[in-house]
C-alpha positions as CSV (number, residue, x, y, z in Angstrom):
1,X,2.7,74.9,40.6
2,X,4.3,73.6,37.3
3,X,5.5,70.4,38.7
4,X,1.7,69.7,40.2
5,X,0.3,70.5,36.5
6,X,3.0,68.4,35.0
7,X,2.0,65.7,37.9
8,X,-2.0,65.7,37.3
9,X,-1.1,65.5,33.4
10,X,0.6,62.4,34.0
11,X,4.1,63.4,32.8
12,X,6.3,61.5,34.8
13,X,10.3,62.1,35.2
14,X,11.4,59.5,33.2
15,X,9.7,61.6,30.3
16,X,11.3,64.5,30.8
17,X,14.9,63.0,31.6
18,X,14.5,61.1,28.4
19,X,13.4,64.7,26.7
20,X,16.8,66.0,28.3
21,X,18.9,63.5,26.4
22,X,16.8,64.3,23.1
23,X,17.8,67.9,23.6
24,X,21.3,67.1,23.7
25,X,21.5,64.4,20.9
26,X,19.3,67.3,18.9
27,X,21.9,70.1,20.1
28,X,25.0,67.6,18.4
29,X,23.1,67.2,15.5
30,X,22.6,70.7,14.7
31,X,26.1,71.6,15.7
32,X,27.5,68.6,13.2
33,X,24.8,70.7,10.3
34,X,26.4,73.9,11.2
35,X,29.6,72.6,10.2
36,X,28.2,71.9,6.6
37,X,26.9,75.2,5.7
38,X,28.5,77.7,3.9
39,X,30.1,80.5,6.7
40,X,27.4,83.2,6.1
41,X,25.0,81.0,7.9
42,X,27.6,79.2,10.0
43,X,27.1,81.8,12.9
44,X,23.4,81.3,13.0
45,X,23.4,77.6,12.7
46,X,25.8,77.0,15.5
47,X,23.8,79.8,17.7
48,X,20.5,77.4,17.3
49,X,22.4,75.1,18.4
50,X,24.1,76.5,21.4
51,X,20.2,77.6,22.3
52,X,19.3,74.1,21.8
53,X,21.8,73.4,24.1
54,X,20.7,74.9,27.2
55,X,17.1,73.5,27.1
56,X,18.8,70.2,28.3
57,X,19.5,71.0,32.4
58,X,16.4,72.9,32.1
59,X,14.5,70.0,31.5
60,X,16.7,68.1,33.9
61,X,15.9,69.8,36.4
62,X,12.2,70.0,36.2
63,X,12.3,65.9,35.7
64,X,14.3,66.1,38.9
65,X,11.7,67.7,41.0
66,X,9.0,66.0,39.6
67,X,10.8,62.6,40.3
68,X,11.0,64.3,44.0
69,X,6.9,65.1,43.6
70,X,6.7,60.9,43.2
C-alpha cells in the first residue's frame, strides 16, 4: 500500500536510495558535532545521531521495493 502511494506520487527508487545516503552523510555529520559539545550534551547529541542513523536501511529498503514495483 505504501510503495503503490509512493508509486502514483511519482517517487521513484533512485529518490529514496539517494535519501538513504543523505541520512547517512547527515548521521556523520551530527556524530562529528557531538564531538564538539561540551559532555553535558554529548550524550544527547550522539543519541540524535545514532537515531539518524537507523533511518538509512529503512529508507533502503523501501527504495528497494519500490525499484521491484518498476
Amino acid at each position: 500500500m505504501l510503495i503503490t502511494a509512493l508509486h502514483n506520487l511519482g517517487v521513484r527508487s533512485v529518490h529514496l536510495q539517494l535519501a538513504s545516503l543523505g541520512s547517512v552523510g547527515l548521521c556523520i555529520g551530527l556524530w562529528i558535532r557531538a564531538k564538539t559539545v561540551d559532555q553535558e550534551e554529548r550524550g544527547n547529541a550522539e543519541r540524535r545521531a545514532l537515531f539518524v542513523g537507523l533511518w538509512a536501511p529503512t529508507i533502503w529498503l523501501i527504495g528497494n521495493s519500490l525499484e521491484h514495483r518498476e
